[in-house]
C-alpha positions as CSV (number, residue, x, y, z in Angstrom):
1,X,36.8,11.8,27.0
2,X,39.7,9.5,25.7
3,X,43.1,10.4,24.4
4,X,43.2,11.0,20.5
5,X,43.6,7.0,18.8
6,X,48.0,6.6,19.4
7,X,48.7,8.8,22.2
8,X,48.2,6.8,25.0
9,X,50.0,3.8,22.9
10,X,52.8,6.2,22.0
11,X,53.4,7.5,25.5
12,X,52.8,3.8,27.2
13,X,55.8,3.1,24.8
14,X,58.3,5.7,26.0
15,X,57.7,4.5,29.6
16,X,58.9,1.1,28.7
17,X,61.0,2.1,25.8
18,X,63.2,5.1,27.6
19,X,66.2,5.2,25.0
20,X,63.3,6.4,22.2
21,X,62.2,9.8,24.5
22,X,64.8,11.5,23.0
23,X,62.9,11.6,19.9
24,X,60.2,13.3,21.4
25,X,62.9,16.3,20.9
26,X,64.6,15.6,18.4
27,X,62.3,14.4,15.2
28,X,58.7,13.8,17.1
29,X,56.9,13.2,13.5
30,X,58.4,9.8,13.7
31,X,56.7,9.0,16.6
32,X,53.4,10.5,15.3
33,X,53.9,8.8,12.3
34,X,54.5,5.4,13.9
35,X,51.6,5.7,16.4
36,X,49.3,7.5,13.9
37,X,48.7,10.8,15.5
38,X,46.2,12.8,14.2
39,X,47.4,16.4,12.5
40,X,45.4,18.3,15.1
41,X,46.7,16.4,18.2
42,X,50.3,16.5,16.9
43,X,50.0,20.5,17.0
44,X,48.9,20.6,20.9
45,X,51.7,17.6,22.0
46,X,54.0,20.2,19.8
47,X,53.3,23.2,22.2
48,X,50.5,22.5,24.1
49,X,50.1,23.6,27.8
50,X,49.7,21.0,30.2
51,X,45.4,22.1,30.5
52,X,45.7,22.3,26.4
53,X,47.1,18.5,26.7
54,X,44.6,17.3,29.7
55,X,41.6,18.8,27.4
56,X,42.6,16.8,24.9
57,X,41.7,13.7,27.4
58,X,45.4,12.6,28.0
59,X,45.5,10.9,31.6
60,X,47.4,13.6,33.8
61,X,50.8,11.1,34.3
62,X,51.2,11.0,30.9
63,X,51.0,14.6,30.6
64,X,53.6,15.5,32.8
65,X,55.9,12.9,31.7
66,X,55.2,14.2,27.6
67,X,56.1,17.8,29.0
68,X,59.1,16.4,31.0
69,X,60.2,14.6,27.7
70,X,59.4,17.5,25.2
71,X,61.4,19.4,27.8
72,X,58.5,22.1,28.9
73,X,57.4,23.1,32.2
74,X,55.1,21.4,34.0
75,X,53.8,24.3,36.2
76,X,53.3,27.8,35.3
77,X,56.1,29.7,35.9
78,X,55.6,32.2,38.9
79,X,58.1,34.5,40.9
80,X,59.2,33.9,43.9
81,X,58.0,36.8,45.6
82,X,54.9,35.6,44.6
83,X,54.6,33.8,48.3
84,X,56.4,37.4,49.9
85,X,54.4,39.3,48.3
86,X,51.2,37.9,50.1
87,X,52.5,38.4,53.7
């Protein structure tokens, strides 16, 4: 499975363009706009989880670097005494 048509274009321009990954904040629709995101993949690059994104058939770099961009975790957030707990 391949990325939704734009994504992959969209995200291969933030690498090279890094003053426009602010945008992926601040007003995302013009990116989606520009790169012609479908309606359904705009709501799962919105809020998505990083599975939520890879199921959607984004390479798995470009899915970290969206959530780095958009400002969401990468990982699951776990507790520390997560690893304590198991001893």
């Amino acid at each position: 499975m391949s990325a939704p048509a734009g994504v992959t274009a969209m995200i291969e321009h933030l690498v090279r363009h890094p003053d426009e990954r602010a945008l992926v904040k601040s007003d995302p629709d013009a990116l989606f706009d520009r790169f012609g995101i479908a309606p359904d993949a705009r709501e799962v690059l919105r809020s998505g989880s990083r599975d939520e994104l890879s199921h959607l058939g984004i390479h798995g770099n470009y899915v970290i670097k969206w959530l780095i961009w958009s400002g969401r975790p990468t990982l699951p957030f776990f507790a520390m005494s997560h690893f304590f707990d198991r001893r």
